[in-house]
N, C-alpha and C positions, 0 to 999 in steps of 0.2 A: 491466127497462128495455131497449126497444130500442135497438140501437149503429149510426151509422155514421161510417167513419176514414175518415179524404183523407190521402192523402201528396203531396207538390207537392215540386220545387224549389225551394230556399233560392232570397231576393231577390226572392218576390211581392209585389206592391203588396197593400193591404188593400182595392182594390178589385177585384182579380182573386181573393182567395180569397173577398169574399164574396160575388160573383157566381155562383162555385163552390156556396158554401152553399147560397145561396137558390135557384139552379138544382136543386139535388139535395132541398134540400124540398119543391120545388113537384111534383116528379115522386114522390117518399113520397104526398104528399098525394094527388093525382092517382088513383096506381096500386094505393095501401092505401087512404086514406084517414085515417092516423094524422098527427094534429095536429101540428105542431112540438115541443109539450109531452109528446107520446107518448114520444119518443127525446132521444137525445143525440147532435151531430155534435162527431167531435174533430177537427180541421187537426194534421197535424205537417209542418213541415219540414226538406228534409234534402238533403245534397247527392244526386244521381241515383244515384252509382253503390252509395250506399247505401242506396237503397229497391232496387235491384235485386237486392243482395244480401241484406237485410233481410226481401223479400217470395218468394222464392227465385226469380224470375220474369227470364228473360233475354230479354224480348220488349220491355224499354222501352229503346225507344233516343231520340227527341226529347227534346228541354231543356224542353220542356211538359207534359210526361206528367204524369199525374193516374193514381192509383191509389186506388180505392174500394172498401173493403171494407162491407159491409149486416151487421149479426147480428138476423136480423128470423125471424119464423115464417111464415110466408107459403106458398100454394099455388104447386105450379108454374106455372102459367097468369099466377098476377100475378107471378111471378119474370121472367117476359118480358118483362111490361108495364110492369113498374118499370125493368128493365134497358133497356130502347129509349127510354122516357122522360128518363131520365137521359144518355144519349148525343142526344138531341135538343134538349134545353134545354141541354145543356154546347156543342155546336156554336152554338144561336145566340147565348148569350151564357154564358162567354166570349167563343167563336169556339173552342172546341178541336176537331180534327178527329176523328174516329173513333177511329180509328188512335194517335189519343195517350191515349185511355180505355180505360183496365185496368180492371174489375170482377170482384168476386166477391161469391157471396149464401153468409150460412154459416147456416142454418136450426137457430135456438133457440128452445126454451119458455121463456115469461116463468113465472115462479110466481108466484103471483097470491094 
């Protein structure tokens, strides 16, 4: 089973994560082509300075940072296409800026 994590700031509305969500679905969908029922999305929330130290990543400094992690199998080429989608659907809705989108793709075999 495909993975992918959100890490957010404690004190999101539940319509800001699941604008988040379905932002990052429609871009899986889009970029692979795997259903919603393909994968699993997990939300965690936390306060910042603990995803910063938690992800070991000292590059998030906004109160809106979004951290996304993918465990997908995927070719390079759609690792682009996924990765630009998902920063394009998270700026128009939410609205989060670039700059607050942390990504990472970790490339696993499903066994089947």
């Amino acid at each position: 089973m495909y993975i992918v994590s959100i890490w957010l700031g404690k004190g999101r509305c539940p319509e800001y994560r699941l604008a988040i969500v379905n932002s990052v679905r429609r871009a899986v969908l889009r970029a692979i082509g795997i259903p919603k029922d393909g994968y699993r999305v997990f939300v965690f929330e936390k306060e910042l300075p603990d995803v910063r130290q938690d992800r070991g990543c000292s590059c998030l400094a906004g109160e809106n940072s979004v951290v996304i992690s993918f465990s997908f199998d995927v070719a390079s080429g759609v690792q682009t296409v996924l990765l630009d989608t998902v920063e394009q659907n998270l700026a128009e809705n939410p609205g989060i800026p670039c700059e607050d989108i942390h990504m990472s793709l970790i490339r696993c075999a499903v066994a089947g």
